[in-house]
N, C-alpha and C positions, 0 to 999 in steps of 0.2 A: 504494500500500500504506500502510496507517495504522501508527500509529506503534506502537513494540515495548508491549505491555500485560505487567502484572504476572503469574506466574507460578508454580505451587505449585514448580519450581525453582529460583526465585528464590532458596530458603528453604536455605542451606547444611545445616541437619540433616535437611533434606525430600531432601535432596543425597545424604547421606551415607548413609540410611536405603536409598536407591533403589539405591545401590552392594552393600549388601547383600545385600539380596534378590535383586539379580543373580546375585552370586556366592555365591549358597545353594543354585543348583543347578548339576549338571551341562551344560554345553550342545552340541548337536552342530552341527556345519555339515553339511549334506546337498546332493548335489549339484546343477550349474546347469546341466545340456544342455540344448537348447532342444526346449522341449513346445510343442503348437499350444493355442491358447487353451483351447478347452476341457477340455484336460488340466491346463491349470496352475492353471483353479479348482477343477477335481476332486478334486487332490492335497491343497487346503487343505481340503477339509473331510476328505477322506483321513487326513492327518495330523491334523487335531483331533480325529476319533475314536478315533485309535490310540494319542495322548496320554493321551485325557481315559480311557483304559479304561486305564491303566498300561502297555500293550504297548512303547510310549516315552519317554524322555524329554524335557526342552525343548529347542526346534531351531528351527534357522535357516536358511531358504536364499534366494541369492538368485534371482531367475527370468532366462532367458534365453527371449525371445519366439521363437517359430517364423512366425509372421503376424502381421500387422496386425490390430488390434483395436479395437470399443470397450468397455470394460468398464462394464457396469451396474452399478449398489447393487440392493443385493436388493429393495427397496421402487421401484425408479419405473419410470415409465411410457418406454417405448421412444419412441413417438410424443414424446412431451415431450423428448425427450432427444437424439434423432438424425434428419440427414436420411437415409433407409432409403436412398433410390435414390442418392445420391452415394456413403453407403458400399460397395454392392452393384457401383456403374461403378469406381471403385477397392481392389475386393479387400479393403474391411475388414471382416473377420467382428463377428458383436454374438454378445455370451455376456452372462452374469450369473453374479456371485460370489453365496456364501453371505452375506457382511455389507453393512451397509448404506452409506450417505454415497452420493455424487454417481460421474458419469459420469465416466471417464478413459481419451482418444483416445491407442491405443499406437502408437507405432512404433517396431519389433524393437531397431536402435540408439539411439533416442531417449531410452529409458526405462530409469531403474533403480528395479525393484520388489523388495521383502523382503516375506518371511513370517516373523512368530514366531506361535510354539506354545508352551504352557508352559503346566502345570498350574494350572487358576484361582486354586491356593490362594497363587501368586507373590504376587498382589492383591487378598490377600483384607486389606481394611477399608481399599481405595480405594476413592474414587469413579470414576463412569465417565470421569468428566474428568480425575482425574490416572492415571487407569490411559494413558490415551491420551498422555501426556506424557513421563510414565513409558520407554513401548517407546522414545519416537523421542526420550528426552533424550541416547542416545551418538551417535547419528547427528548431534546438530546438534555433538558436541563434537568429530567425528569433521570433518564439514565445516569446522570453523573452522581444523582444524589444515591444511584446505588451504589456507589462505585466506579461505574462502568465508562472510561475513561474514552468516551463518545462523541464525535465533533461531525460536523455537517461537510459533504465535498457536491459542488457544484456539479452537475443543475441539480441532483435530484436521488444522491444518497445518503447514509449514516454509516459510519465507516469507525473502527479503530485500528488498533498497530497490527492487530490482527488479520484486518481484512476487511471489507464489506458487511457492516451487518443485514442491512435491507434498504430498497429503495422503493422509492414514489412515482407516482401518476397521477395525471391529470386528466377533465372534462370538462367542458362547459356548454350547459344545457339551458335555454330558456330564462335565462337570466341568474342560474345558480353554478356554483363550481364545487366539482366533485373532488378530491384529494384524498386517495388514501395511499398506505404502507402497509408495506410488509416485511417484517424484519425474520432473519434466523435465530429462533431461539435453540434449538440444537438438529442434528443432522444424519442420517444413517449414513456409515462411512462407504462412501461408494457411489450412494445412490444418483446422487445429482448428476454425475457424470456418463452413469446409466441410461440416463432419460433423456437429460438437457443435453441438446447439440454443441457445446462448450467450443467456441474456440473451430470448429469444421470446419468444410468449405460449406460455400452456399449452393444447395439442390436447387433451387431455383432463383429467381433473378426479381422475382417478388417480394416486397416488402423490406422492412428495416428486421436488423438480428440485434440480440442482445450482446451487452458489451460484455467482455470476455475478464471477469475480473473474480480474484480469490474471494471466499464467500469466508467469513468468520462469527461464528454463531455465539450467539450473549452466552453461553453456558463454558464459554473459554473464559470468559472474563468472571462468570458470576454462579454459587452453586445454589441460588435462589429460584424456588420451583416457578413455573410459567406462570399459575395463577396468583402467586404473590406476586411478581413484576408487574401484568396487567393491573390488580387491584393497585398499586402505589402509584401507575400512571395515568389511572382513574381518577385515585385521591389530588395528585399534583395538578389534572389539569383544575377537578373541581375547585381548591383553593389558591390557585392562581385567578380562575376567569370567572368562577361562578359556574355550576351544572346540577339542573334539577333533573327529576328522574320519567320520563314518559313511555310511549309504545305505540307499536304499531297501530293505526286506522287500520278497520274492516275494507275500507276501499281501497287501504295500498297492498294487503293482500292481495287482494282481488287482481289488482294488478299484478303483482309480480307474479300470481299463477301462472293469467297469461299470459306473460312477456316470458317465461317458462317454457311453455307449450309451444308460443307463435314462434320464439325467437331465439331465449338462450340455449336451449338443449337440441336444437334442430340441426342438422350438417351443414345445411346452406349459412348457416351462420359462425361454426366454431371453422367451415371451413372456407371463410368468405375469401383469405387468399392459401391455396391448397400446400 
């Protein structure tokens, strides 16, 4: 991993500014039972719509996996990105989210993933690159207070001496932005390299591939079980910004069924570039 590069964070009033904007809105925590993959991308464009039309406010949840995954960027090529038949011999389904950036191999305990939603206007007269700094500047301040000697690298990872811990994407929908992460909380030794096309060439000439960089999972740094991490970066963001506790609307179900049925779990869609 190179070394820590300079940062619109850096900037103590770039700091202070960012604390407000947080806490200028309301935020909710929404619940985390565990959805099978193609629900838990459904949900984010779910809630980005339900956002971005006023039906909600800005929210937060974290995800609790049901299966094994690999998650696509909405632009790349599946062939470039995964070996098909190793994931299919061990049960790992392929979806694709709404935003874009690189490929990310889940496993259900492995990983902690967030979504936020918040009305575009949180960011409005950032750029795309500090809006992406922006979401994940409490999480790295949230990890330090474990320990976790965690620092942010441009455009859109979280990274220590070790390696990559996880990185971001982005979406914007109807007037709302999606952001979430995904970090490695720990890793079956082998596995990623199994699935994920690391570093190949490219089978086809479609799409953007993910970046080819060492993956170092928080359980190198930290022997704090998953759900105590999540829970402290629950508590950090609540008493930094404020977060009361809500849940799903019967009509956003409804929604993400279908968007289920019509679109996330369909071929034509996880295999929109093949």
């Amino acid at each position: 991993m190179s070394d820590r590069t300079s940062t619109f964070g850096d900037d103590p009033l770039v700091r202070e500014n960012w604390i407000r904007r947080f806490r200028s809105v309301d935020w909710t925590l929404l619940p985390n039972s565990p959805l099978e993959p193609p629900y838990q991308v459904a949900m984010d464009e779910t809630l980005t719509l339900s956002t971005g039309a006023g039906k909600r406010g800005a929210n937060i949840r974290f995800w609790n996996w049901a299966a094994p995954c690999v998650v696509l960027g909405r632009f790349q090529s599946v062939r470039n990105e995964v070996y098909e038949d190793v994931a299919a011999e061990q049960g790992v389904q392929l979806v694709r989210r709404i935003s874009g950036g690189g490929a990310m191999l889940i496993e259900p305990e492995g990983a902690i993933t967030y979504s936020i939603v918040a009305p575009e206007s949180l960011v409005e007269g950032m750029s795309f690159a500090e809006s992406y700094e922006f979401f994940d500047s409490w999480i790295i301040d949230s990890l330090r207070e474990l320990g976790v000697n965690a620092w942010y690298v441009p455009l859109n990872d979280i990274a220590f001496s070790g390696g990559k811990i996880g990185g971001a994407a982005q979406a914007r929908r109807g007037g709302a932005v999606l952001h979430h992460t995904t970090m490695a909380y720990s890793m079956t030794p082998g596995k990623l390299v199994q699935i994920i096309r690391i570093g190949k060439e490219k089978l086809s000439d479609k799409g953007i591939t993910s970046a080819s960089k060492r993956v170092g999972p928080l359980r190198d740094q930290t022997d704090l079980d998953r759900d105590v991490i999540i829970h402290h970066m629950i508590g950090h963001f609540r008493s930094s910004f404020g977060l009361g506790e809500g849940d799903y609307t019967p009509e956003e179900w409804t929604d993400v069924r279908s968007r289920v049925e019509t679109k996330f779990s369909t071929r034509d869609w996880t295999y929109f570039l093949p």
